[in-house]
C-alpha positions as CSV (number, residue, x, y, z in Angstrom):
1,X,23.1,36.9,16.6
2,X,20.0,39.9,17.6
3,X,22.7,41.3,19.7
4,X,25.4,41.4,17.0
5,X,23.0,42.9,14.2
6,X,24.1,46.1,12.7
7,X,21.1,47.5,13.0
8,X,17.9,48.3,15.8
9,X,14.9,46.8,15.6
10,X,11.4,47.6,17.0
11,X,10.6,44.0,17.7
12,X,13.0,40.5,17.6
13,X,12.2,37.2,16.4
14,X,13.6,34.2,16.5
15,X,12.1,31.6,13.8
16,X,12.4,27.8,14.5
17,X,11.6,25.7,11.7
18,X,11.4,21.8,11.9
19,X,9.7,18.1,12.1
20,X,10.8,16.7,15.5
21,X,12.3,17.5,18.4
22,X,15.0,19.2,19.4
23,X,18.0,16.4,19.9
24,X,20.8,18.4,20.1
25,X,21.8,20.9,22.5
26,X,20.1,22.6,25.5
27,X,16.5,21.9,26.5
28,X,14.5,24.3,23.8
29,X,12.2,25.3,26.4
30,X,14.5,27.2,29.1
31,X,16.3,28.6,25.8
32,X,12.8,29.8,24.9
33,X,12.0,31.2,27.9
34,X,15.5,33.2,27.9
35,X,14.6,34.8,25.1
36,X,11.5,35.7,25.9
37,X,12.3,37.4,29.0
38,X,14.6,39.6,27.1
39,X,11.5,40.6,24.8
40,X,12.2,38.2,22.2
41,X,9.4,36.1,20.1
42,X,9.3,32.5,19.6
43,X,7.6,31.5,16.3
44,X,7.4,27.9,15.0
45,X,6.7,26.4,11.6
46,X,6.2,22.5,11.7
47,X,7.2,20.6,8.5
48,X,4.7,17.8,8.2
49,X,1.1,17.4,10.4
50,X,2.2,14.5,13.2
51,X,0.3,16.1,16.4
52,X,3.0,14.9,19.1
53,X,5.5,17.4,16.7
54,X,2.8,20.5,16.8
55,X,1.8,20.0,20.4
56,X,5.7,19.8,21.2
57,X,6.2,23.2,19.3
58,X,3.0,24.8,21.1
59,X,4.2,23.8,24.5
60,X,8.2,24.1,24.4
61,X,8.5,26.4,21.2
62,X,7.0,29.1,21.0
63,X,6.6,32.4,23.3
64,X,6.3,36.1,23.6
65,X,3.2,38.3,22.9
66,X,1.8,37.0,19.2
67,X,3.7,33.9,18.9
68,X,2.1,31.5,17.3
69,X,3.0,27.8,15.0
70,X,2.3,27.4,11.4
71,X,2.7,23.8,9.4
72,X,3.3,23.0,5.9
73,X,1.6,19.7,5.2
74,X,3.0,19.3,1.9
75,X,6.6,20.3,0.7
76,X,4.4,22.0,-1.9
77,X,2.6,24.0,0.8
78,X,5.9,25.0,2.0
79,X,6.5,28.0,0.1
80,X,2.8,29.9,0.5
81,X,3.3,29.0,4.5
82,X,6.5,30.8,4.4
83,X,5.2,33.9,2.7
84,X,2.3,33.6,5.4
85,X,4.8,33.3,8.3
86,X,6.7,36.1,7.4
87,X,3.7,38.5,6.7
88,X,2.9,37.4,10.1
89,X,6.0,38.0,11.9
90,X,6.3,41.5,10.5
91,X,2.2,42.3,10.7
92,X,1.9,40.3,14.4
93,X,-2.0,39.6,15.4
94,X,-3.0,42.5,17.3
95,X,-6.0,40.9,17.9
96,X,-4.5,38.1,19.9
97,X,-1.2,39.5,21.6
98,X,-1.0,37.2,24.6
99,X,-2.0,33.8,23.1
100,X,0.1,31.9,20.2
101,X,-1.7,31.8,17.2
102,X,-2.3,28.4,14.9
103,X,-2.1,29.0,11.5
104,X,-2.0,26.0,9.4
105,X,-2.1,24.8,5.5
Protein backbone atom coordinates (compact mmCIF):
# COMPACT_ATOMS: atom_id res chain seq x y z
CA UNK A 1 0.00 0.00 0.00
CA UNK A 2 3.31 2.72 0.71
CA UNK A 3 4.25 1.88 -2.75
CA UNK A 4 0.79 2.53 -4.30
CA UNK A 5 0.22 6.00 -2.35
CA UNK A 6 -0.41 8.88 -4.48
CA UNK A 7 1.74 10.87 -2.82
CA UNK A 8 5.76 10.96 -1.37
CA UNK A 9 6.56 10.88 1.93
CA UNK A 10 9.68 11.86 3.99
CA UNK A 11 9.33 8.96 6.22
CA UNK A 12 6.93 5.47 6.15
CA UNK A 13 5.20 3.76 8.83
CA UNK A 14 3.51 0.89 9.20
CA UNK A 15 1.18 0.76 12.45
CA UNK A 16 0.35 -2.68 13.93
CA UNK A 17 -2.31 -2.65 16.41
CA UNK A 18 -3.39 -5.69 18.49
CA UNK A 19 -3.74 -8.15 21.82
CA UNK A 20 -1.96 -11.39 20.70
CA UNK A 21 -0.07 -12.82 18.25
CA UNK A 22 0.00 -12.92 14.90
CA UNK A 23 -2.04 -16.32 13.77
CA UNK A 24 -2.51 -15.74 10.43
CA UNK A 25 -0.18 -15.37 7.70
CA UNK A 26 3.58 -15.04 7.40
CA UNK A 27 5.93 -14.97 10.38
CA UNK A 28 5.57 -11.07 11.52
CA UNK A 29 9.11 -10.92 12.18
CA UNK A 30 10.80 -11.51 8.64
CA UNK A 31 7.77 -9.25 7.29
CA UNK A 32 9.17 -6.74 9.78
CA UNK A 33 12.43 -7.02 8.92
CA UNK A 34 11.47 -6.58 5.07
CA UNK A 35 10.19 -3.56 5.72
CA UNK A 36 12.61 -2.21 7.64
CA UNK A 37 15.33 -2.83 5.22
CA UNK A 38 13.43 -0.75 2.72
CA UNK A 39 13.50 2.23 5.41
CA UNK A 40 10.17 1.43 6.71
CA UNK A 41 9.16 1.84 10.63
CA UNK A 42 7.52 -0.63 12.73
CA UNK A 43 5.37 0.76 15.51
CA UNK A 44 3.15 -1.23 17.81
CA UNK A 45 0.23 -0.38 20.09
CA UNK A 46 -0.85 -3.40 22.49
CA UNK A 47 -4.52 -3.50 23.52
CA UNK A 48 -4.56 -4.75 27.07
CA UNK A 49 -1.21 -5.07 29.65
CA UNK A 50 -0.44 -9.18 29.38
CA UNK A 51 3.59 -8.96 29.33
CA UNK A 52 4.02 -12.25 27.06
CA UNK A 53 1.83 -9.84 24.34
CA UNK A 54 4.21 -6.56 24.95
CA UNK A 55 7.44 -8.55 24.97
CA UNK A 56 6.14 -10.34 21.76
CA UNK A 57 5.56 -6.84 20.04
CA UNK A 58 9.09 -5.56 21.41
CA UNK A 59 10.89 -8.48 20.08
CA UNK A 60 8.98 -9.48 16.62
CA UNK A 61 7.08 -6.10 16.02
CA UNK A 62 8.59 -3.36 15.95
CA UNK A 63 11.73 -1.89 14.00
CA UNK A 64 13.40 0.94 12.24
CA UNK A 65 15.13 4.07 13.80
CA UNK A 66 12.38 5.45 16.60
CA UNK A 67 10.11 2.58 16.72
CA UNK A 68 8.78 2.02 19.73
CA UNK A 69 5.23 0.09 21.55
CA UNK A 70 2.49 1.92 23.19
CA UNK A 71 -0.49 -0.02 25.24
CA UNK A 72 -3.89 1.02 26.10
CA UNK A 73 -4.80 -0.69 29.43
CA UNK A 74 -8.24 0.35 29.34
CA UNK A 75 -10.62 0.61 26.22
CA UNK A 76 -11.05 4.00 27.84
CA UNK A 77 -7.30 4.71 27.59
CA UNK A 78 -7.57 3.86 24.04
CA UNK A 79 -8.36 7.06 22.56
CA UNK A 80 -5.60 9.47 24.46
CA UNK A 81 -2.93 6.50 23.47
CA UNK A 82 -3.95 6.87 19.93
CA UNK A 83 -3.62 10.62 19.85
CA UNK A 84 -0.14 10.00 21.70
CA UNK A 85 0.84 7.37 19.03
CA UNK A 86 0.16 9.42 16.27
CA UNK A 87 1.96 12.61 17.65
CA UNK A 88 4.73 10.23 17.97
CA UNK A 89 4.78 8.73 14.66
CA UNK A 90 4.82 12.14 13.01
CA UNK A 91 7.22 13.97 15.92
CA UNK A 92 9.62 10.59 16.19
CA UNK A 93 12.09 10.76 19.44
CA UNK A 94 15.07 12.32 18.23
CA UNK A 95 16.43 11.65 21.34
CA UNK A 96 16.42 7.96 21.00
CA UNK A 97 16.59 7.04 17.15
CA UNK A 98 18.15 3.62 17.33
CA UNK A 99 16.22 2.07 20.37
CA UNK A 100 12.25 1.47 20.39
CA UNK A 101 10.71 3.56 22.71
CA UNK A 102 7.96 2.27 25.53
CA UNK A 103 5.31 4.47 25.99
CA UNK A 104 2.56 3.24 27.97
CA UNK A 105 -1.00 4.36 29.69
Amino acid sequence: MLQMAPYAAQRAVINIIGNGEDNVGEDAQSARDRAVEKGIVVNGVVLGTDSAVMDYYRREIVGGPGAFVMWASTIAAMSDVMARKFQSDIVMDKRRPDAAAELNH
